[in-house]
C-alpha positions in Angstrom: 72.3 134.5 141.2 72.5 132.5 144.3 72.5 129.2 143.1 75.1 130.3 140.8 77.2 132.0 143.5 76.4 128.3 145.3 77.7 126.1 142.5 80.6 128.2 141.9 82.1 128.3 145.2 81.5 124.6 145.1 83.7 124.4 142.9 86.3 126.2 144.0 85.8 123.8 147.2 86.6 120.8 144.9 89.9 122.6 143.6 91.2 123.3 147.1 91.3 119.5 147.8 95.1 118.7 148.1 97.3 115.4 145.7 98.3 115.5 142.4 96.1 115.0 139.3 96.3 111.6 138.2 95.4 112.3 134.6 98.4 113.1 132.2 99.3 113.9 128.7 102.0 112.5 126.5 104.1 115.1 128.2 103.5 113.5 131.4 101.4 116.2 132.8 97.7 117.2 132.9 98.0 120.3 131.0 100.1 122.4 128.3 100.6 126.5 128.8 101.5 128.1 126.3 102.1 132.3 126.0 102.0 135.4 123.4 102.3 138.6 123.5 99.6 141.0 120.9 102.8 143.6 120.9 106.2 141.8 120.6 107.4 145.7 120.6 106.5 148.6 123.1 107.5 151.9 124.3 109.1 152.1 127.7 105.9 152.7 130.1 103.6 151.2 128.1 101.3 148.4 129.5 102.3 144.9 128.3 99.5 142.1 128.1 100.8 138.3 127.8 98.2 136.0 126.9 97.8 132.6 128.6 96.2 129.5 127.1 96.1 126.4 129.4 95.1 123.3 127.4 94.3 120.0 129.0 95.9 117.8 127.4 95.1 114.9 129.5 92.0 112.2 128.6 90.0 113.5 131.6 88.3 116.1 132.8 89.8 118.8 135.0 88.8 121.5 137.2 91.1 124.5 137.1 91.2 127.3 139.3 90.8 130.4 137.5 90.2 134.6 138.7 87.2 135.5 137.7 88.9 138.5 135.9 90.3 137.3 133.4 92.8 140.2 133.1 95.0 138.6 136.4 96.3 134.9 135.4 99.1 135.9 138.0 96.5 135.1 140.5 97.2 131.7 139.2 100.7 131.9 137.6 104.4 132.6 138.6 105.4 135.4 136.5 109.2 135.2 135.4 110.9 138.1 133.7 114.2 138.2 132.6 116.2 141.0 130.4 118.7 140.2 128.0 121.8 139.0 130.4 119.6 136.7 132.3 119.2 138.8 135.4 115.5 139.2 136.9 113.7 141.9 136.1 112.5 144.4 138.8 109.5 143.5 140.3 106.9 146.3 141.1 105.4 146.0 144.7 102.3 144.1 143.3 104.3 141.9 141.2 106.2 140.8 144.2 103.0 140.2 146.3 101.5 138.4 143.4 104.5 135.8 143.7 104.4 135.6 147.1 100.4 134.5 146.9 99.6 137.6 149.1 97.1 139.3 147.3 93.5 139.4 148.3 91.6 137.3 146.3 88.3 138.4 146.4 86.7 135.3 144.4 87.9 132.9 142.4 86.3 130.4 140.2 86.9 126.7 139.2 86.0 125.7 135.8 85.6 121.8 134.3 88.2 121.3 131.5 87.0 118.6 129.1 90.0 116.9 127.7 91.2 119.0 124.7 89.8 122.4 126.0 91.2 125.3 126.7 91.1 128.1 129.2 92.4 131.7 128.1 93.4 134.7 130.1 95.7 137.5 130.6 98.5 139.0 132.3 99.5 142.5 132.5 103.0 142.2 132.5 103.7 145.7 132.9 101.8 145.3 136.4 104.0 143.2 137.7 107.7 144.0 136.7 109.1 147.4 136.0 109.7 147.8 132.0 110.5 151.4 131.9 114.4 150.3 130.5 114.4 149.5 127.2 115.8 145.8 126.1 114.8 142.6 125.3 112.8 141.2 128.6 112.6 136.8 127.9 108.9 135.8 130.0 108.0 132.0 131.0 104.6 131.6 133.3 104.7 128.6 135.5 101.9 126.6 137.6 101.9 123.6 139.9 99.7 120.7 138.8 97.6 120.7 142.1 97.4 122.7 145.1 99.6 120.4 146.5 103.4 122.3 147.1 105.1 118.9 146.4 102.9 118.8 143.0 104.9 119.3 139.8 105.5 122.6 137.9 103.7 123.1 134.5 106.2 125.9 131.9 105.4 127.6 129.9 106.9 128.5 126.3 109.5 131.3 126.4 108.4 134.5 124.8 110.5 138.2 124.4 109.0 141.6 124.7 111.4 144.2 123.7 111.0 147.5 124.8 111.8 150.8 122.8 112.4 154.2 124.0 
């Protein structure tokens, strides 16, 4: 348990290390995101999981900073939620705190990324922006490349979560 506690907080050390990742995909950058939702459709109040799925798409291997529960990619992620006319949805308290990196992270955990592989988590929407209105709610996820804050932004695909009375 020690040495595992040792090697993992290694490499979280290597992660933390600021400039850009030099590897890149044909899209230019290191790594795809891509989002879904199990439940395109909910009621009004009920939680909403988005499922994350970071592929590295470049011909190296990368770490990736990760929670180690795997139920909070927003520890990781900026969450964006929008209803139907474009205007943001409201964010609860811990949704803004989560964009604002101000939530204690009690551990995190880097992982190696071979080229090709894939990490997978989850976001509980409902967490993190009010969806007690019913409407159509459009969701991206964002990440920057490196820890870096002049690194570039990784998008995500667009989904919609539509919510019923």
């Amino acid at each position: 348990m020690r040495l595992r506690r040792s090697i993992t907080l290694a490499l979280a050390a290597i992660t933390v290390l600021p400039g850009p990742i030099s590897a890149q995909g044909s899209s230019g950058q290191p790594f795809t995101v891509t989002i879904s939702a199990p439940q395109g459709t909910v009621k009004a109040g009920e939680e909403v999981r988005v499922h994350v799925v970071l592929t590295n798409v470049s011909d190296q291997a990368l770490f990736v900073k990760r929670s180690l529960d795997p139920a909070q990619a927003e520890m990781h992620y900026t969450v964006q939620a929008r209803d139907k006319s474009g205007k943001d949805a409201k964010e609860t308290k811990y949704g803004r705190a989560a964009r604002r990196h101000e939530l204690l992270v009690i551990s995190d955990a880097a992982i190696l990324l071979e080229p090709g592989e894939k990490l997978e988590e989850d976001t509980i929407l409902s967490k993190l922006v009010d969806l007690t209105s019913p409407g159509e709610y459009e969701v991206q996820l964002s990440r920057p490349v490196s820890e870096d804050p002049k690194s570039d932004i990784v998008t995500s695909n667009k989904i919609t979560i539509t919510v019923t009375e």
